[in-house]
N, C-alpha and C positions, 0 to 999 in steps of 0.2 A: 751247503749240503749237510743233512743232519745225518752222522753215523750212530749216531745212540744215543741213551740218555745217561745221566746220573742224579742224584739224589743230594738236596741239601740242605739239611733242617727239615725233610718230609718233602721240600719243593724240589717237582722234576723240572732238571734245566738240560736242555739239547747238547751236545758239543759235537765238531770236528774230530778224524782220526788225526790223531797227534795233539789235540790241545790239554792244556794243564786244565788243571780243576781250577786255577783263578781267573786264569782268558773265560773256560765256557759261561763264567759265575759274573765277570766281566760281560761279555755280549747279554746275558739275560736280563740285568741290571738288578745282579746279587751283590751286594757289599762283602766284598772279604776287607778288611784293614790291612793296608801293605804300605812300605815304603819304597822297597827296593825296586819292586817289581815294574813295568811300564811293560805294556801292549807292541809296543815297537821294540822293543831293546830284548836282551837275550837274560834270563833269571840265573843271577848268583846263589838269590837263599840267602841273604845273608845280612838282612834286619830282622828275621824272623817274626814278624808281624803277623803275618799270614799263616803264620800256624793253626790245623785243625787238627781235629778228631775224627780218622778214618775207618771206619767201621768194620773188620773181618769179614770175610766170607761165612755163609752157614756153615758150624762146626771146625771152626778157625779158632784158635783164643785170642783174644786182643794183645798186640804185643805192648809191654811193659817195661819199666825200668826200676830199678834200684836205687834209691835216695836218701840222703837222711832228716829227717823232720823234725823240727824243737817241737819237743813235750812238755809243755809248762808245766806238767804237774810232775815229772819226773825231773824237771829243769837243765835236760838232756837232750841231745842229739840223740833219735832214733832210728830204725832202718824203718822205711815206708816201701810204698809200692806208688809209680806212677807211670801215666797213661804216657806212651811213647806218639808225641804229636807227629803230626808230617808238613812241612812246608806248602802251601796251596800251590806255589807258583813251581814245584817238582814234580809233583804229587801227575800223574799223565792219567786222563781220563779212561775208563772200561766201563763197558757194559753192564748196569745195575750197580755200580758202587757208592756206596752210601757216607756222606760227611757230613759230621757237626763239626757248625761253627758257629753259633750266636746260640745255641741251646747246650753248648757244654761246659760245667762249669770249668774242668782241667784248660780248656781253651782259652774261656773268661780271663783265668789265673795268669797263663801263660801272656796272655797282650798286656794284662796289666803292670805285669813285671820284665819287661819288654819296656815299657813307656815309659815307667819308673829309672831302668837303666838309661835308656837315650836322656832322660830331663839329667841323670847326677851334674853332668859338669855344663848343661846348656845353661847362657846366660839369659835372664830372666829380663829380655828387654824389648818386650813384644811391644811396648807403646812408639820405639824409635826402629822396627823393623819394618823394611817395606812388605815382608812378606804377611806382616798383620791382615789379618781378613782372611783369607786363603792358605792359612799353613796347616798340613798334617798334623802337625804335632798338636796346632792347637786343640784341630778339633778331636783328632783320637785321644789327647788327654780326656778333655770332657766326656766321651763316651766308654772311654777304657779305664781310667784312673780314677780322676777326682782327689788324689790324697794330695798333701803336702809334700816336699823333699824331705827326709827322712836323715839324709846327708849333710852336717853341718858343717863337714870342713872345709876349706879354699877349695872352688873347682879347680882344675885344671885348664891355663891361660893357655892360647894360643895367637896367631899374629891374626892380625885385622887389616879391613881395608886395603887386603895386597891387590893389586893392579895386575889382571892375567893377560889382558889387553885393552884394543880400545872400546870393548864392548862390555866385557865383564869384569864387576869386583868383588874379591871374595872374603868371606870372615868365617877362620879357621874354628872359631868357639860356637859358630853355627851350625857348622857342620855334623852332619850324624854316619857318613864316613857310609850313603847307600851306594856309591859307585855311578848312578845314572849319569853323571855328566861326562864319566872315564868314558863308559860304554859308548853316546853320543859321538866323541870325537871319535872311536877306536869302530866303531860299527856303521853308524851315520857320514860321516861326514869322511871316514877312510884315512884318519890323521890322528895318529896316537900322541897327539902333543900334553895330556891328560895325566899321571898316576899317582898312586897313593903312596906316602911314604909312611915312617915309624909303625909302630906297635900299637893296639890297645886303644888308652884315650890319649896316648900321645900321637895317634893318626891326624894327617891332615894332605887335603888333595894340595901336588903342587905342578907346575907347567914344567916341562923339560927344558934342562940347561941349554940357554943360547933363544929358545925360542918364545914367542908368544901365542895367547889363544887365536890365531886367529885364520881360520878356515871359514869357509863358508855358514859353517852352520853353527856359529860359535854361540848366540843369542838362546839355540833350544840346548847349551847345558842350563843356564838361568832357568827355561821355560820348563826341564822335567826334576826341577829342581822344589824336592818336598816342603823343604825347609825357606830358611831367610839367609842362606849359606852364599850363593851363589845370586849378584843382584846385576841386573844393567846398567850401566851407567846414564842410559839414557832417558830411564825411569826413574833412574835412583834417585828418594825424596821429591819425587814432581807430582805423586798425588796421590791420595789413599782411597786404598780399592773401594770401602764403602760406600763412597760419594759414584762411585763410576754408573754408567751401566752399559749394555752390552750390543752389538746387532751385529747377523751375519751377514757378512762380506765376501768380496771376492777377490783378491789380490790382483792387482794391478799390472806388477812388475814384470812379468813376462806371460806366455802362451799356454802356462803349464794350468795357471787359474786355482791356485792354491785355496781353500776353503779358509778363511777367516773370523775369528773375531774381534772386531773393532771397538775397542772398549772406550768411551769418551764420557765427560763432564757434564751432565745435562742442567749445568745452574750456568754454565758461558760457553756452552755446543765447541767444546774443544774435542780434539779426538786424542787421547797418550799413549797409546798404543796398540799393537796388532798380537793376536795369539792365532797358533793354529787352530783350525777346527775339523775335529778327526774326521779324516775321508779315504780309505783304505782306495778307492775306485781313481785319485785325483793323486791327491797329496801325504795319505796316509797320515801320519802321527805332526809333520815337520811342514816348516817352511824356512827360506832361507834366508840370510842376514838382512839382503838386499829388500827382499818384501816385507818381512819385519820392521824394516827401516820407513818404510814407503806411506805413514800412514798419515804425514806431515802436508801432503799433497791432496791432501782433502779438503785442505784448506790453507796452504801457502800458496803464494804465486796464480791466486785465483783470475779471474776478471768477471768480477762485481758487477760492473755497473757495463752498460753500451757503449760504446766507442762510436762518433761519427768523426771523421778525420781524424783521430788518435784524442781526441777531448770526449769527457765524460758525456753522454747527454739520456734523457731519461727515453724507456724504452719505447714507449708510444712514437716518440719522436725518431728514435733509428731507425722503425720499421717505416715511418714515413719517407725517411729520408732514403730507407734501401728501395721501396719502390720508385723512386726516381732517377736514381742508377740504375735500377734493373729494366727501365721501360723501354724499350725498344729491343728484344731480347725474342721478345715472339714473334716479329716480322723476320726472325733472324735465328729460330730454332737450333740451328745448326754452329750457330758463333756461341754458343753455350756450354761449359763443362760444367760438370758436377763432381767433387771432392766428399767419398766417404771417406771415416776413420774409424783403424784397428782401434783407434782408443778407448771410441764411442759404442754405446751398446748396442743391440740389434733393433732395439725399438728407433733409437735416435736414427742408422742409418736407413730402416727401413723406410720410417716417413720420408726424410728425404728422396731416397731412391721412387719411392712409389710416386710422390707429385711431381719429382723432375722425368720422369718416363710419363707419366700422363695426363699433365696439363701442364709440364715446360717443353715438352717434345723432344727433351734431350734424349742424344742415343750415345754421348759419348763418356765414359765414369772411368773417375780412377779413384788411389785411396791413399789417404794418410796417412803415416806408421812413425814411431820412432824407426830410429837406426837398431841396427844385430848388434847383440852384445855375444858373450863369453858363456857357453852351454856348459856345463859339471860334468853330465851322466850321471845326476842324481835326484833334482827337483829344477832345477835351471837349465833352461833351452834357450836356444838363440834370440831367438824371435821374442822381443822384450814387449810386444804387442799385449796385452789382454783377449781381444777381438777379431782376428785376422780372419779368423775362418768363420766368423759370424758374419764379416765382411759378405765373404765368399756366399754364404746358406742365405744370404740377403738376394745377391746376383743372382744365383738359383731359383729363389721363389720366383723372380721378379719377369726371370727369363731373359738377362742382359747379360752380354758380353763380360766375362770378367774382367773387373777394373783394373785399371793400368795402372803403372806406378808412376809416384806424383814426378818423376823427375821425367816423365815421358808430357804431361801437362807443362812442365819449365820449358822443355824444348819447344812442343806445339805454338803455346804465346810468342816465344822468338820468333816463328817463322808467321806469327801473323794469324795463326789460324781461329782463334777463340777471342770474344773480345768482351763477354760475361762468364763470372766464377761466380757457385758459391757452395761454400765446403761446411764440414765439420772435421774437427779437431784443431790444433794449434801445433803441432810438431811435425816434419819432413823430416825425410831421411836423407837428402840432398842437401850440397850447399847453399846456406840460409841467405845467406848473399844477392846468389845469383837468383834464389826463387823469389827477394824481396824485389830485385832489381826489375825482373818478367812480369813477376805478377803488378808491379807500379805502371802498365801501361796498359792494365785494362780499363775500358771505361767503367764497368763495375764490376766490385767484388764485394759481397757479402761472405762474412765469418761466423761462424755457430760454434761458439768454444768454450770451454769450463778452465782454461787456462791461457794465461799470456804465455803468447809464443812466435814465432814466426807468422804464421796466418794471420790469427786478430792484429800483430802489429802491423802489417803492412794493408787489410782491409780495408774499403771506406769505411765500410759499417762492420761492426764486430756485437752479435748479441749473445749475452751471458749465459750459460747453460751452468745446469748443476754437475757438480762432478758426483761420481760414481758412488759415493756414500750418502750424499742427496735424493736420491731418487729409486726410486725401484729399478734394475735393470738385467738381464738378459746375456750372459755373456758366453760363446763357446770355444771352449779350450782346444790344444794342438788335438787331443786323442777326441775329438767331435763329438763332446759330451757338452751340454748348454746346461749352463746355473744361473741363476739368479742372486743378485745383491741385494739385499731389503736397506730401503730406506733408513741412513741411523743418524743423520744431523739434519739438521736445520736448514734450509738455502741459505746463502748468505747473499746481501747484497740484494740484487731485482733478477737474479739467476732461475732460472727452468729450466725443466728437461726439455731436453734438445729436441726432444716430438713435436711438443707443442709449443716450440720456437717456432718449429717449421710450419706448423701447422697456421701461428698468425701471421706469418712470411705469407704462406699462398693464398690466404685470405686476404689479405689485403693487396696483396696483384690482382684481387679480384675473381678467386675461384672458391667454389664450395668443395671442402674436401669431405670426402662422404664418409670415415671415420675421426669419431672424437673422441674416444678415449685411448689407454691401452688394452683395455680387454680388445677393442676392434681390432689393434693389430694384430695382437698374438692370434685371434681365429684369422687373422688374411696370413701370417708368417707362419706359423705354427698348426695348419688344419687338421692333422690329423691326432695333434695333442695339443692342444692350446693351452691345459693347464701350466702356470708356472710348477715348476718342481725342483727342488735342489736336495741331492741325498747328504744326510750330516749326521754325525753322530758324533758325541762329545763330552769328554770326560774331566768337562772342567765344570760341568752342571750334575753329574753323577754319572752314572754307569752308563755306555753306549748305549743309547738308542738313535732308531733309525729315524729320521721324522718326514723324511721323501723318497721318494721314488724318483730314478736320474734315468734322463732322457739323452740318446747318443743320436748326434746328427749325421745321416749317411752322408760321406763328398760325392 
């Protein structure tokens, strides 16, 4: 909702009641220079970067200050007059107020000498920083400064390489002492294990006696971290930003559907790691350790290739080999289950779901899930699913009973009822034991999995699906909002997405499936908005902007 406007460098930008002059300049994707300041956290003011020139009211005079200026020609200190700046991230927006910031030269002056102070005592070792590529300093040097140091004496040493926990490490002579990773713990994550000690440039952040970094959200002190101060251990020197590149993602790790970016190696399709990607509607600014972590599983622990009796075999030959397991299954519609998975996206369960309701005749569906984990009350919920209620908006289109839970399919097989499976995903939430031991006395069970797991292991046939960074996919979170993952590596292996697993599955039982792509499914799933949409805005590419439109799915 726009309350007003203000003015900045001539350019009208909108803002909110209550927002500073750097948020509204922020959302418009006006560049103010700041370090302190972050979208999510609370404004200290206190790198001063973001310093402007706030313009009076008509018939106001500009407030001023008193200073003294060398006079080379009098080879003196004199008294001068200068413009009294304002902080951008203090400064609270009104109606018709006018700021320079890129057209004033006191401005100019003010970042420059600003940038100049942060470089005196920074060590000068940007070739062995991981934060090279992506550092504040570097580039506001270049735009703000350009000079040499000026300061020729010993900077001022601090400790290195101290160990905050198992996630972060920190170097005290990187530091520029903006507070964003105090705030983090003290705001974010609700654990003041964080504060700054000494004075001046003898400051340096240190963790609280007895304890370590390590809360939930220990990863986004690293992540709002300007500098090369604050590193992960888990990235730390495993590979330089340059070489990366980037695709939006959807976190995996629970219900909550965190917006991501997935930054991987496009010369050996590795993935190194996850970044948030701002979603005020999802995830806002943050994600948590756990999802941060999770980006390994893109491609660890995969299953590559086909499985026919747990040995490798090429995939033309599984599907032959699953229709002969599965042949006698349509004299017998009814001795037939079907296994969706929260894990799998809505395109993967929907093919499924749709040619097993109408051309396997099944009426009976349950679904896949990992186990509940440990909810925060602050980006982590139980339900460590990604999918669950895409599960659910799949039963819905489809017009089927909501699916049971797979340990209700365990019991079923004991008592004889079903004597064909075949599922998607690779994890139960049940004991794996007892579901290996059930499901080993079906005459068939086919597996559609993007991971070794319980399922594909005990399957006759198990065929390779791409996991979730593979392929395009669909996913809707606990609050029924559906996004979409874009495709960001490579398949690995003879792996596909799991639609069009299915789709040579029913083919080759012998039925014509009347859609072949995904645009078909999303106008059968999605009719009344079939487009993909996923809202993102992201402040690691420049200033927020919005690039979708987010669709909420009614339960």
């Amino acid at each position: 909702m726009v309350d007003g406007t203000i003015k900045i460098d001539g350019r009208t930008v909108p803002f909110e009641k209550g927002e500073t002059v750097i948020k509204a300049a922020y959302k418009a994707g006006v560049d103010i220079p700041h370090y302190c300041w972050h979208p999510g956290l609370s404004a200290p003011a206190n790198c001063r970067m973001c310093l402007v020139d706030v313009e009076p009211p008509p018939g106001r005079p500009k407030l001023q200050l008193d200073v003294l200026h060398w006079d080379a020609e009098k080879n003196d200190y004199v008294t001068a007059k200068k413009t009294k700046l304002i902080p951008a991230c203090q400064q609270v927006c009104s109606e018709g107020l006018s700021v320079l910031s890129d057209t004033s030269e006191e401005v100019a002056k003010a970042r420059k000498e600003v940038q100049e102070l942060l470089l005196l005592n920074h060590p000068v070792d940007c070739p062995i920083c991981d934060q090279a590529g992506e550092c504040d300093l570097q580039d506001y040097w270049l735009e703000h400064d350009r000079t040499p140091k000026r300061m020729l004496d010993e900077p001022v040493h601090k400790p290195k390489a101290v160990v905050f926990g198992e996630t972060i490490v920190y170097d005290a002579e990187r530091c520029i002492m903006c507070t964003r990773c105090i705030r983090v713990s003290d705001e974010l994550a609700k654990d003041p294990v964080l504060d700054m000690r000494q004075r001046g440039n003898r400051n340096e952040i240190v963790v609280a006696p007895g304890r370590e970094l390590d809360h939930n959200y220990s990863l986004m002190t690293e992540h709002v971290c300007p500098v090369g101060a604050l590193t992960s251990s888990h990235f730390r020197f495993k590979a330089r930003v340059w070489f990366l590149r980037s695709g939006r993602s959807v976190c995996q790790g629970c219900a909550t559907g965190c917006n991501a970016h997935l930054d991987f190696d496009p010369r050996d399709n590795t993935p190194y790691r996850y970044r948030p990607r701002d979603n005020e509607a999802v995830n806002g600014y943050w994600m948590c350790d756990k999802g941060m972590l999770s980006y390994p599983e893109a491609h660890e622990g995969r299953l590559g290739n086909a499985l026919v009796g747990g040995e490798d075999s090429k995939l033309d030959e599984a599907l032959e080999q699953a229709v002969e397991k599965l042949r006698g299954f349509e004299a017998e519609p009814g001795r037939i289950a079907i296994v969706l998975s929260a894990q799998h996206s809505c395109e993967d369960n929907f093919a499924l779901a749709h040619v097993a309701k109408v051309f396997f005749g099944a009426t009976d569906f349950f679904v896949a899930r990992r186990k509940d984990g440990a909810a925060d009350g602050i980006l982590m919920v139980a339900d460590c699913n990604p999918n669950g209620a895409g599960v659910t908006l799949v039963a819905k289109t489809l017009e089927l009973a909501p699916p049971k839970p797979f340990s209700a399919l365990v019991e079923a097989i004991g008592k004889g009822h079903y004597d064909y499976v075949v599922s998607l995903g690779s994890e139960v939430d049940c004991d794996a034991n007892k579901s290996k031991e059930k499901l080993s006395r079906l005459k068939g069970f086919v597996s559609i999995a993007s991971h070794e797991g319980t399922l594909s292991q005990v399957a006759h046939i198990a065929l390779p699906a791409t996991s979730w960074a593979e392929a395009p996919g669909t996913y809707v979170n606990a609050k029924g909002l559906r996004q979409e993952a874009e495709r960001v590596l490579v398949p690995r292996g003879d792996a596909h997405p799991g639609w069009q697993l299915v789709v040579a599955l029913t083919r080759a039982l012998g039925f014509g499936v009347p859609w072949k792509t995904r645009a078909d499914i999303h106008a059968l799933l999605f009719p009344a908005s079939p487009e993909l949409v996923v809202p993102a805005t992201s402040s690691e590419t420049g200033p927020a902007q919005p690039l979708a439109t987010q669709q909420e799915v009614q339960p």
